[in-house]
N, C-alpha and C positions, 0 to 999 in steps of 0.2 A: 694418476688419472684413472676414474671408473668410468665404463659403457654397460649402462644397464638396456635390456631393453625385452620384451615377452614375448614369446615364438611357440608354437604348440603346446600351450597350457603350462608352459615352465617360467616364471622370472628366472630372467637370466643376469648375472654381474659379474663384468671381467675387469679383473687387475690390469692396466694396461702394462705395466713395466716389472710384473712379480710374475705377470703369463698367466694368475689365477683366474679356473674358472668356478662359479658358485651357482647352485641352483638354490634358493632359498624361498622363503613365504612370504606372503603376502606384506608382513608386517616389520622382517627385515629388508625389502625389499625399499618399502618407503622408508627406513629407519636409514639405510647407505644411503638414498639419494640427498638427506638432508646431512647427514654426521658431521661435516666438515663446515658448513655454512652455520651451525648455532650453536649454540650451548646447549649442556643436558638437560639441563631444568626447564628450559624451553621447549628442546623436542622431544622432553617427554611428555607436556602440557599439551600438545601438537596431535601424536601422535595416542594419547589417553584419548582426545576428543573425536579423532577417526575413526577409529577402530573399539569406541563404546558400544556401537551397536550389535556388535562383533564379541562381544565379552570379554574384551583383552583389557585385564588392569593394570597399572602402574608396576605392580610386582613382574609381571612376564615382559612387560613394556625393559624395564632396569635388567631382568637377564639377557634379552635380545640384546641391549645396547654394551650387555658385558661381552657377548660372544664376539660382536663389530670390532670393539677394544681388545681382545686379546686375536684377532686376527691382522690388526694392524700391526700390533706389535710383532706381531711371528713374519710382519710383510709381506701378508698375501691379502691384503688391503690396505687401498691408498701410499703406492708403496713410491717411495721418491723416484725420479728417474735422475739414476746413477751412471747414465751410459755417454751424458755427452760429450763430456772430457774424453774419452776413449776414440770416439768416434773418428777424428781425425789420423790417428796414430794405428789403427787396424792396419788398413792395406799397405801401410809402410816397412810389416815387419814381412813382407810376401813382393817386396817392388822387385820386380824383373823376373817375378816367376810365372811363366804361363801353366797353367795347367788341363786346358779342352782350346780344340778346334774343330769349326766346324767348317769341312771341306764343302765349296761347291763343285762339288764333281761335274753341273751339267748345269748353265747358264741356256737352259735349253727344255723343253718343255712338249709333251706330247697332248698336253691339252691345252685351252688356251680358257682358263676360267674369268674372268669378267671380273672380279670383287680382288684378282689377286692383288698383292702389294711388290710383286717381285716383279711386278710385267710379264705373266706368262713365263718368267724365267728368265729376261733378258737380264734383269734389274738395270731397265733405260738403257743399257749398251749394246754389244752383239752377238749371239748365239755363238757359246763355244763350251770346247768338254776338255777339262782339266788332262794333261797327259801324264802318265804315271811320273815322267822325271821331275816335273812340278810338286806329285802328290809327293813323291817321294820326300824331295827338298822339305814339303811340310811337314813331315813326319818327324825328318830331323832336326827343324828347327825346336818343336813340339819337347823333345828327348833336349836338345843343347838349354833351354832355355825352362825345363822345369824343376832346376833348383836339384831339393831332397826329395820330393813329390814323388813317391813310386804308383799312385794308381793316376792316369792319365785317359780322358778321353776323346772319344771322335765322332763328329756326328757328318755321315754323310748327305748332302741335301743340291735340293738343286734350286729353282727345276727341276726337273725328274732325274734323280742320281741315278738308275735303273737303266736308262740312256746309255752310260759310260759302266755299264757293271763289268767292264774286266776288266776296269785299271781298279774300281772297287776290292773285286777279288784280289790281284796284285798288290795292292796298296796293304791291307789285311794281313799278304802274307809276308809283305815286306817289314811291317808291324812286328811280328810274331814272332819275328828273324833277330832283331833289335833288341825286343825288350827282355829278353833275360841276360843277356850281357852288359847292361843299363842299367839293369836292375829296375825295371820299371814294369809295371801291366797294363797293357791298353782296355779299355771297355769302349766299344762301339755303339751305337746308333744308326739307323739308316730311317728317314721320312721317304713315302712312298704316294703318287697316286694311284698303285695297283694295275697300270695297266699293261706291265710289261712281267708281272709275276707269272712262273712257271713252276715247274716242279725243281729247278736248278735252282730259281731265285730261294724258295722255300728252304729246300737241305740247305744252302749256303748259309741265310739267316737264321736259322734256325742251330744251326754250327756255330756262329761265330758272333753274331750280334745280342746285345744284352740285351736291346729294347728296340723293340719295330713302331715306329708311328705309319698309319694306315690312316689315308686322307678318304672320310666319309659323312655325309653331312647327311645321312639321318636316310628321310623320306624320297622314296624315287623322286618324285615330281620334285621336290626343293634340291634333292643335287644334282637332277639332270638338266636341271633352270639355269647353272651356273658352270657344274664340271662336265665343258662339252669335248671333241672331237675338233678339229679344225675341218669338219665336214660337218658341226653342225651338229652332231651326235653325242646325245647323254650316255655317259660313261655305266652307270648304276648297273644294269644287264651285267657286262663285263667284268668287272670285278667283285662284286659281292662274293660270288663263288670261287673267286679267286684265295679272295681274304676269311674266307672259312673252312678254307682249308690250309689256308698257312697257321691260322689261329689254333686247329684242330690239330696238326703236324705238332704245332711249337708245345701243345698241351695245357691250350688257356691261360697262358702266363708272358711276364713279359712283352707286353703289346699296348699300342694307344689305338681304338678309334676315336680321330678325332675331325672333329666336324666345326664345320661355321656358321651361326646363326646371324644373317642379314635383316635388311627391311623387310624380306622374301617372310622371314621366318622367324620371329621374336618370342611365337609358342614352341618354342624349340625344344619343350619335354615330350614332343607327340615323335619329333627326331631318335631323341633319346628308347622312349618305348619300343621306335621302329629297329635299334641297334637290336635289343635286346630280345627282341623278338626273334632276328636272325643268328642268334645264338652270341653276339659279343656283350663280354661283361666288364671290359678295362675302357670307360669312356670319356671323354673329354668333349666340350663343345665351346672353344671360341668369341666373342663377339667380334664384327668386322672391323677392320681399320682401316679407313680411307677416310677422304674427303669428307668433308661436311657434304657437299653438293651430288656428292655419288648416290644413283638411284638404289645402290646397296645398303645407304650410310642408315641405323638406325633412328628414328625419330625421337621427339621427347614421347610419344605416346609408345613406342616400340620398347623405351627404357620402362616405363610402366607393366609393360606386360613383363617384360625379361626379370624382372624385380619379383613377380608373380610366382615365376616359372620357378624361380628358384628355391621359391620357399615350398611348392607343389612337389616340386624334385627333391627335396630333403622328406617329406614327408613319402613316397614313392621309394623311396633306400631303406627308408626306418621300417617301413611295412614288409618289403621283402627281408631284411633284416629279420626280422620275428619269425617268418615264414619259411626261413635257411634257404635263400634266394638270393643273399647279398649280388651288390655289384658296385665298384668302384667308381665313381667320379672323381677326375683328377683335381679339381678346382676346389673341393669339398677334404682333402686328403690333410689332416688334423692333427699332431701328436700334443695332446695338452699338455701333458709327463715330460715328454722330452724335446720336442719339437727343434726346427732349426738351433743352431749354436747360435751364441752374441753376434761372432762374427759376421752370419748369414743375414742377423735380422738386423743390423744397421746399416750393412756395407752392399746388399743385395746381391747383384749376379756377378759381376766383378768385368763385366762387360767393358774392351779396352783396355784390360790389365791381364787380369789371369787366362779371360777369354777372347778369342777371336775369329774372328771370318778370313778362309783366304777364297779368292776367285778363283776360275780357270788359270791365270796369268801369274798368282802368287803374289796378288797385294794384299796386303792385312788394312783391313777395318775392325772396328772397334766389337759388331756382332752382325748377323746376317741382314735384320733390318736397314741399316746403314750403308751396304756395299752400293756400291754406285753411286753415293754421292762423294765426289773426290774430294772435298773441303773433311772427309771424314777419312779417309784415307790415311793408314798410322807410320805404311812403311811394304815393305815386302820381305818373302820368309830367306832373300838371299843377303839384305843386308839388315835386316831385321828391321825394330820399330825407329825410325830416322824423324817421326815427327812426332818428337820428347814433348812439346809443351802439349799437345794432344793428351798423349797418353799420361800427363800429368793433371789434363783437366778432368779426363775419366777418374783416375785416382781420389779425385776430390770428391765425388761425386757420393752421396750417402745419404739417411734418410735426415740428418743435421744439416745436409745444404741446402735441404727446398725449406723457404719459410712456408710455404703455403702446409709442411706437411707438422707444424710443430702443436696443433691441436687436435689431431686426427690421432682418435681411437687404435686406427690401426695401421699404424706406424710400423710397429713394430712385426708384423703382420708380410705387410709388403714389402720391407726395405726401404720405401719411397717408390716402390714402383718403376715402370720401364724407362730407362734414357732415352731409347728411339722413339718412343710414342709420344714422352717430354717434349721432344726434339720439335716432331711433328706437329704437336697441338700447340707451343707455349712457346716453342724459337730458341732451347734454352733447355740444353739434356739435365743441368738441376728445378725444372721446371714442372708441370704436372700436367698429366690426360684426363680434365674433369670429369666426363662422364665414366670414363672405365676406371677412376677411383669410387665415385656413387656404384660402379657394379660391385667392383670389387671387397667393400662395405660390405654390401648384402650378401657375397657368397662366403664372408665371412663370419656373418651372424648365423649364417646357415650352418656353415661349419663348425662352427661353436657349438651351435644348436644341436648336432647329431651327436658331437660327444658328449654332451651333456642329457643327453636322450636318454644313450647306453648306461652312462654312467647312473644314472636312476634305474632302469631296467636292473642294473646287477646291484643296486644296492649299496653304491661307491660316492651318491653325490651329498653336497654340503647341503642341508636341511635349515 
């Protein structure tokens, strides 16, 4: 399968199942979108009459279509896809190994944002904060239950897990107590909305946690519109200062700001400028998930601008790029060379098998999205996963079960994409979230796009 398509002055052609990408001319460009549909005598006859005015003759026409041909053959064009016999048999050779959890330390919440999908932190149920002998319990189920797997990790989340930071601390160090007798390494995570950071929270993270997510959506006015106070009060004053100085402590590394663009905000590169401005360079921006009917939910005209933004935003990286200004976006993050394993790209996050959510209480769902609805519900961390046909339907789950995803370019890209969002939008976690695959499309061509940028800046791309 080829996805040809032109972005900042480049023809762009990606192999979809060889991973190749190609920056090529004008004339190769037309020469692949036809190769498979005719004969050579034909589109050379084709493509003689195009590009006459052009002065390209039959001779440069027959080497172009030799370079097509000895690239197909080396398989980084038009390359079969070989993966789908596989597909089923992956997650089979890993059934019963978990490998990440992610604790909800705090069904509880110090702000109360409007667009959230957890309810303020409830997730539909009751404010509660996980107690160390639960986290503990998860910990060990975490260690009982991951096989050979020696790096294991944890992501603390809430609600605001900040709430409950000394069974946090405890938990960390009860972790740290385990794992070399296990033989295993924990890596952490903690997501934050910053309003509980201090100088303790800072050393702590900073000590112990491999990656900080920092809840920031950009411009005062767009995140004080949403992330208020339960008195009504935009957060943004409050933590900014907070978060540049844990950013500055941690040494610019290791961190997300990450933000949400709504109906609020679909120009959401002006968000982005505003991070950057305030000195973070590790960013990420979200689209919402909610209802169709949510005065958050973006429009079909909001999808039009966010389609904009991101081709503005790849131009915006590449220019500070040149300028040794770089800054990360998460959503843009490329390896063309080596990128995800097979594994990664047909079997996705492993949500319900290797990965899990537990609550305050110690029920396991399938990922954090999912908690609270008990029809989703897999089991709990004291007698582990008890509802098998479940966690056999996750299992199943890959970019070979959704038919809607067997003509899409970027298959292999997404996995197939989120089962929660599936869930939500389709009824049906091998199902699809339409419009967040139409995004997710274009932050792909985006991201194509920048490696294939550099790749001509140094000299490296296919001509």
């Amino acid at each position: 399968m080829i996805h040809q398509y032109r972005q900042g002055g480049l023809n762009i052609v990606t192999d979809v199942c060889s991973g190749s990408v190609h920056v090529v001319d004008e004339l190769a460009y037309e020469a692949i979108a036809r190769y498979e549909s005719c004969g050579r005598e034909e589109l050379t006859e084709e493509l003689a009459a195009r590009f006459a005015e052009k002065g390209i003759g039959r001779e440069e026409i027959g080497e172009c279509l030799d370079q097509i041909e000895a690239l197909k053959k080396e398989g980084r064009l038009f390359a079969p896809d070989t993966f789908a016999p596989e597909a089923g048999k992956l997650k089979e050779k890993t059934a019963g190994v978990v490998k990440a959890l992610c604790l909800h330390v705090a069904h509880s919440c110090n702000l109360t944002c409007s667009y959230c999908f957890a309810g303020q932190g409830r997730y539909s149920g009751e404010r509660a904060l996980m107690s160390y002998e639960v986290g503990k319990q998860a910990l060990d189920f975490l260690v009982a239950h991951s096989g050979s797997r020696r790096n294991l990790e944890v992501d603390f989340f809430g609600g605001e897990p900040l709430l409950n930071f000394d069974v946090v601390k405890r938990l960390v160090a009860y972790a740290r107590s385990i794992g070399k007798e296990a033989g295993k390494v924990f890596r952490f995570t903690l997501t934050t909305n910053g309003m509980l950071i201090d100088d303790e929270v800072i050393e702590f993270c900073n000590r112990e946690m491999s990656n900080v997510v920092l809840s920031l959506d950009g411009r005062k006015e767009i995140h004080d519109r949403f992330r208020v106070d339960f008195a009504g009060q935009g957060s943004w004053e409050k933590i900014v200062p907070k978060f540049q100085r844990l950013v500055e402590k941690r040494g610019g590394k290791n961190y997300y700001m990450r933000g949400t663009f709504t109906h609020a905000n679909p120009d959401f590169l002006r968000d982005i400028e505003t991070m950057l401005r305030l000195g973070f360079t590790e960013l990420s921006m979200e689209p919402v998930v909610c209802s169709p009917d949510d005065p958050s939910a973006l429009t079909e005209e909001d999808v039009k601008i966010v389609m904009r933004q991101y081709e503005e935003l790849a131009e915006l990286m590449l220019r500070r790029e040149r300028e040794g200004r770089p800054f990360t976006f998460y959503h843009y993050m490329l390896d063309p060379e080596g990128g995800p394993c097979l594994y990664k790209r047909i079997s996705g996050c492993g949500s319900g098998t290797e990965y899990m959510a537990v609550t305050p209480w110690g029920d396991l769902y399938p990922c954090h999205q999912f908690v609270g609805e008990e029809a989703f519900c897999l089991g709990n961390i004291r007698d582990g996963v008890t509802n098998t046909a479940l966690r056999e339907e996750f299992r199943a789950v890959n970019v070979y079960a959704r038919p809607e995803c067997a003509d899409c370019w970027a298959k292999l890209y997404c996995s197939g994409g989120c089962a929660a969002n599936a869930y939500h939008a389709a009824g049906r976690i091998t199902g699809i979230y339409e419009s967040g695959c139409a995004l997710f499309r274009k932050r792909m061509e985006c991201a194509i796009y920048l490696a294939a940028a550099r790749a001509v800046d140094d000299g490296n791309a296919d001509s």
